[in-house]
C-alpha positions in Angstrom: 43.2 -33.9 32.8 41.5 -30.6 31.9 42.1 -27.0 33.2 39.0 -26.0 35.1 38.5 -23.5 37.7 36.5 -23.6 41.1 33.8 -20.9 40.4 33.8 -19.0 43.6 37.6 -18.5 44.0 36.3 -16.2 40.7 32.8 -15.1 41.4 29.5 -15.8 43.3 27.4 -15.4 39.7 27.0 -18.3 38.0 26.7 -16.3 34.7 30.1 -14.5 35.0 31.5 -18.1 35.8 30.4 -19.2 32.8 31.6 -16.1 31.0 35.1 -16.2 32.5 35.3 -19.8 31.7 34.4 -18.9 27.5 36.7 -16.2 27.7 40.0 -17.8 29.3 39.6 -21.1 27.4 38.8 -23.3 30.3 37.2 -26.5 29.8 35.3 -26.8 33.2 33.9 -26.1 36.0 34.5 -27.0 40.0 31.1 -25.7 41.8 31.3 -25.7 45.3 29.3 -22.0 46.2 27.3 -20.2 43.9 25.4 -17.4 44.4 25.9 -17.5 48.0 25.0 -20.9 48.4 26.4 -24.4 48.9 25.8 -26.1 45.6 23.8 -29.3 47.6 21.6 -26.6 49.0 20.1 -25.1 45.7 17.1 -26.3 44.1 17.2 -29.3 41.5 15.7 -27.4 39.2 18.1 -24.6 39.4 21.0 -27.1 39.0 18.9 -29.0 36.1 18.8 -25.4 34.6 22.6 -25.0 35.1 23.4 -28.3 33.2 21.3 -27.3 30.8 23.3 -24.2 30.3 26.8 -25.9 30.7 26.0 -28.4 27.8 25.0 -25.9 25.6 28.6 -24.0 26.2 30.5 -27.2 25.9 31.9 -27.0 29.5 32.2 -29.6 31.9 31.4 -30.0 35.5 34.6 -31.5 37.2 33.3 -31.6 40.5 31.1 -30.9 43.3 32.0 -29.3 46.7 29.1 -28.9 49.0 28.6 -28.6 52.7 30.2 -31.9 53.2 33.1 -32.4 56.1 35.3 -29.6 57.1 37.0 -32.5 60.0 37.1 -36.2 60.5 34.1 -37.7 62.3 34.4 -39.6 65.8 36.5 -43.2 65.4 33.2 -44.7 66.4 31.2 -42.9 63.7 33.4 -43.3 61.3 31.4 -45.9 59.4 27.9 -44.7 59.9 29.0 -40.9 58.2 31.1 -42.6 55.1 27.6 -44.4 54.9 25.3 -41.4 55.6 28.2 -39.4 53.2 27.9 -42.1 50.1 24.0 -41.3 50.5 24.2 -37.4 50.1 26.7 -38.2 47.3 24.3 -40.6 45.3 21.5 -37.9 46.4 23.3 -35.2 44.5 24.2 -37.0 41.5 20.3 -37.9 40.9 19.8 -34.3 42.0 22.2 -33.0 39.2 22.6 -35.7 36.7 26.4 -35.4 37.1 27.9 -38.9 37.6 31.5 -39.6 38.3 33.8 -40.8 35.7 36.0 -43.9 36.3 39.7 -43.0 37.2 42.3 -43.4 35.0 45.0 -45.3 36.0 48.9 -44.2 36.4 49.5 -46.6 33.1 46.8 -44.7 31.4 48.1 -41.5 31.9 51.9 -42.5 30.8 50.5 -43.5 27.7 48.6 -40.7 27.1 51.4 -38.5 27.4 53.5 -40.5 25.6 51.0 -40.3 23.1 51.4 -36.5 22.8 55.3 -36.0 23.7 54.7 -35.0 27.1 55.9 -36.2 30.0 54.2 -33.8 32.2 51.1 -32.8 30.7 48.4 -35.2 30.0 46.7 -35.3 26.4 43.7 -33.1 27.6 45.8 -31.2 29.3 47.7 -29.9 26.2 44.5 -29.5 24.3 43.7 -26.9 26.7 47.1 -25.6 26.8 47.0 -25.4 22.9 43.4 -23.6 23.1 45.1 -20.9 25.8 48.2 -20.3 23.9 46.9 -20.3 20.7 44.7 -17.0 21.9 48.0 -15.2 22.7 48.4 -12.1 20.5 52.0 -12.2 21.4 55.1 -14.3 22.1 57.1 -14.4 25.5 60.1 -15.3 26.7 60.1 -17.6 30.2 63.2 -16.7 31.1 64.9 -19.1 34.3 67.4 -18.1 37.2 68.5 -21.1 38.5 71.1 -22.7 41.1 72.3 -26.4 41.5 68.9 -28.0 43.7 66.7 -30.3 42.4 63.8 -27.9 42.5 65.6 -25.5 40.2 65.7 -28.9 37.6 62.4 -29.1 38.1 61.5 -25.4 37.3 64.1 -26.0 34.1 62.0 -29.2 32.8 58.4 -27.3 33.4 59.4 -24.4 32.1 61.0 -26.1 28.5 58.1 -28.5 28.5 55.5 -25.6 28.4 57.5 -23.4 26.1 57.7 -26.8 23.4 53.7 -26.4 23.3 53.8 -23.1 21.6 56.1 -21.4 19.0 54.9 -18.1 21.1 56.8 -19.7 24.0 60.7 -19.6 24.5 62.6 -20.8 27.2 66.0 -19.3 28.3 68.5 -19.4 31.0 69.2 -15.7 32.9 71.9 -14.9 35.1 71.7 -16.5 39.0 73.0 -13.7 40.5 70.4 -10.9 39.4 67.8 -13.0 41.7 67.7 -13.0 45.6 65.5 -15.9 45.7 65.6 -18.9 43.5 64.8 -20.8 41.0 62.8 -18.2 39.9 61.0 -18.1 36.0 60.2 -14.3 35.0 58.1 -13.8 32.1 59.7 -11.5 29.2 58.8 -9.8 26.3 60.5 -10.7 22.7 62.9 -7.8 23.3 64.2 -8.7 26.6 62.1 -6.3 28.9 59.7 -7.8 32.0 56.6 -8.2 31.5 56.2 -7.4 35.6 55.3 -11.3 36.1 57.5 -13.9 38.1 57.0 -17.1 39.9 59.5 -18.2 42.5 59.3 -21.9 43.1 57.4 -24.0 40.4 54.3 -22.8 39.6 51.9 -26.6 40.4 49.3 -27.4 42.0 46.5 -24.5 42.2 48.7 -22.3 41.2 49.1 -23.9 37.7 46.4 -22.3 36.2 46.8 -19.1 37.4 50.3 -19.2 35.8 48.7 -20.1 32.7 46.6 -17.2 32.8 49.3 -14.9 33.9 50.9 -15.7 30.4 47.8 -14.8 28.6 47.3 -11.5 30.5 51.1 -10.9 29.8 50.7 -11.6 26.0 47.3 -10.0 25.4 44.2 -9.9 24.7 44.2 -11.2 28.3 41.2 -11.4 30.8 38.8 -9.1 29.9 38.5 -5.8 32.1 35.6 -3.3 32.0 36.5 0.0 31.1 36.2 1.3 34.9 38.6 -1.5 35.7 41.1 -0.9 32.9 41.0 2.9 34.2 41.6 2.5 37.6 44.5 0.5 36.7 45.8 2.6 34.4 45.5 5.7 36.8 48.2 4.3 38.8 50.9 6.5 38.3 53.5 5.0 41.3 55.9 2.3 41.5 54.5 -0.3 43.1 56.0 -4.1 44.0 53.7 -6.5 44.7 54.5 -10.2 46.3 52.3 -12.5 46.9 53.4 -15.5 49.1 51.5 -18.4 48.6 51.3 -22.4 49.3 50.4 -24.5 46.2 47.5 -26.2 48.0 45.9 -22.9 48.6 42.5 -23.0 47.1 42.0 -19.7 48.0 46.0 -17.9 46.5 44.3 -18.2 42.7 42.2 -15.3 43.1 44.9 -12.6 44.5 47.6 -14.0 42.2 45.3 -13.8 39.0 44.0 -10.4 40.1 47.7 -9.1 40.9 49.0 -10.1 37.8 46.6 -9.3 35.4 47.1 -5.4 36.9 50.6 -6.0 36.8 50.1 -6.8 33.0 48.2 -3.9 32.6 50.3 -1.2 33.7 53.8 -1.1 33.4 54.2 0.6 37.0 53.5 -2.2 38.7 55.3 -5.8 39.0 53.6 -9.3 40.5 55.8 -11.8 41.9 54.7 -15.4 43.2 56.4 -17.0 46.1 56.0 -20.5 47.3 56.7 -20.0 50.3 57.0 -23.4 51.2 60.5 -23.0 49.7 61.2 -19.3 50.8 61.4 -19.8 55.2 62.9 -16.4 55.5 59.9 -14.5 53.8 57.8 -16.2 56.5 59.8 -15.3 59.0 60.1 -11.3 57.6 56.4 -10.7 57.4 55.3 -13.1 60.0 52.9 -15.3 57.9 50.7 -17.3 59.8 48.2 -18.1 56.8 48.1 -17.3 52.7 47.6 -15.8 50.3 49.6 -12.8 51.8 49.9 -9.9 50.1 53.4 -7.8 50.4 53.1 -4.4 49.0 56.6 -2.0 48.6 58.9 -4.3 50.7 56.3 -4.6 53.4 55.2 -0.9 53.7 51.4 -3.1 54.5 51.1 -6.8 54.6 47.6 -8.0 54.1 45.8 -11.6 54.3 43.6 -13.3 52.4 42.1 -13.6 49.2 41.2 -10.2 47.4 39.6 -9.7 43.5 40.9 -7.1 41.5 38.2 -4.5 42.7 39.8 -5.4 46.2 43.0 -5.4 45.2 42.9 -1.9 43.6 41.2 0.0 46.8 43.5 -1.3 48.8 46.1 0.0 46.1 44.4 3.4 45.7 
């Protein structure tokens, strides 16, 4: 397993996708819309170009999204559109050259982890841990608020996993009561203070990566910013609190979390907390959330939907 990232929960240029992928230490791509089209839509010869480009950057197409099924099909078609759905498959892999790799089995995977001390992260998974963390100018402290559930165990043996990767990592045990709603993992500077980052929940599923990212924006260099950026985030002079409630199969959470965090790492005014609010019923109930990602800004001074960039994010901060 490698950390990828689908390109247009990022950006719409294929360029920048490739830049962002170089600069965060990702191994791969997910393509699914790129420049404003659905990937089986574009010309071969743009995609042939594309591969081209990828192999010459080392990175790795993970998979293909195109303007496939958004619903089941009829009971009675059901066999005629996996049939007419297996052709458009075998289409686009003649189209793009890209050909599924065998899956590896549960067994496989054990052993691969065994392999590399890790019972939760799979052998190229750690690589691209390694590659991330080693980029970190600075070490952090993940420090955990925990109760007696089982989730809470399971934030406790992520959390000590991920810090065993990395001498810049450190896992530690805060105190229950400072947190309204747990388990909880804020990330700390060396001397104790916040960084301004803090999952509640365990951070899986989509939101893996961005939590990944969120320590290398809290450590530095982090993402890079333009300098227009890096001012407008720096002219924020105000307190500002920032939750973002999320579900972990939310393919479109990554982008608001990444952009909230990496402002929250950027100026010390503002803080970034994760909910998943699978976990968290009374947040949904508070803000009335019918859909994620949903943004609560001040204690719900405005609630906003859906996904936003850090451009976004910032007018609607200004």
């Amino acid at each position: 397993m490698k950390i990828s990232f689908i390109t247009d929960e990022v950006t719409q240029s294929f360029d920048e996708a490739v830049r962002f992928a170089r600069q965060n230490g990702l191994a791969g791509l997910e393509l699914r819309s790129v420049e404003d089209t659905a990937i089986d839509m574009l010309p071969a010869e743009t995609l042939r170009t594309w591969r081209r480009r990828l192999d010459a950057e080392g990175l790795t197409v993970c998979g293909l999204a195109g303007s496939f099924y958004k619903c089941a099909p009829e009971p009675d078609a059901v066999e005629a559109e996996l049939a007419k759905l297996e052709r458009l498959c075998a289409a686009m892999q003649e189209k793009t050259g890209i050909h599924p790799k065998a899956p590896v089995s549960r067994a496989e995977e054990t052993a691969v982890s065994t392999e590399t001390n890790s019972t939760l992260f799979t052998g190229g998974m750690l690589a691209q841990l390694h590659t991330v963390f080693a980029r970190m100018a600075a070490p952090l402290v993940l420090r955990l608020y925990l109760d007696e559930t089982p989730l809470s165990a399971e934030l406790k043996q992520y959390m000590e996993e991920l810090a065993a990767q990395s001498s810049k990592l450190t896992a530690e045990i805060g105190t229950a009561e400072e947190m309204e709603h747990l388990p909880c993992v804020r990330v700390c500077r060396p001397d104790g203070s916040w960084t301004g980052l803090a999952f509640h929940g365990v951070p899986g599923g989509h939101e893996f990566t961005s939590f990944v990212l969120g320590l290398y924006n809290a450590a530095g260099p982090g993402q890079a910013l333009d300098e227009d950026t890096r001012a407008a985030i720096q002219s924020i002079q105000k307190p500002i609190k920032l939750e973002i409630l999320v579900s972990l199969s939310c393919t479109m959470c990554p982008e608001l979390v990444t952009a909230a965090q990496r402002i929250a790492a950027e100026n010390p005014h503002i803080t970034a907390q994760v909910y998943d609010l699978n976990h968290f019923p009374d947040l949904r109930e508070r803000y009335q959330v019918m859909s994620v990602p949903c943004l609560v800004i001040n204690d719900g001074e405005q609630v906003s939907f859906g996904k936003k960039n850090i451009r976004q994010l910032l007018e609607l901060l200004a």
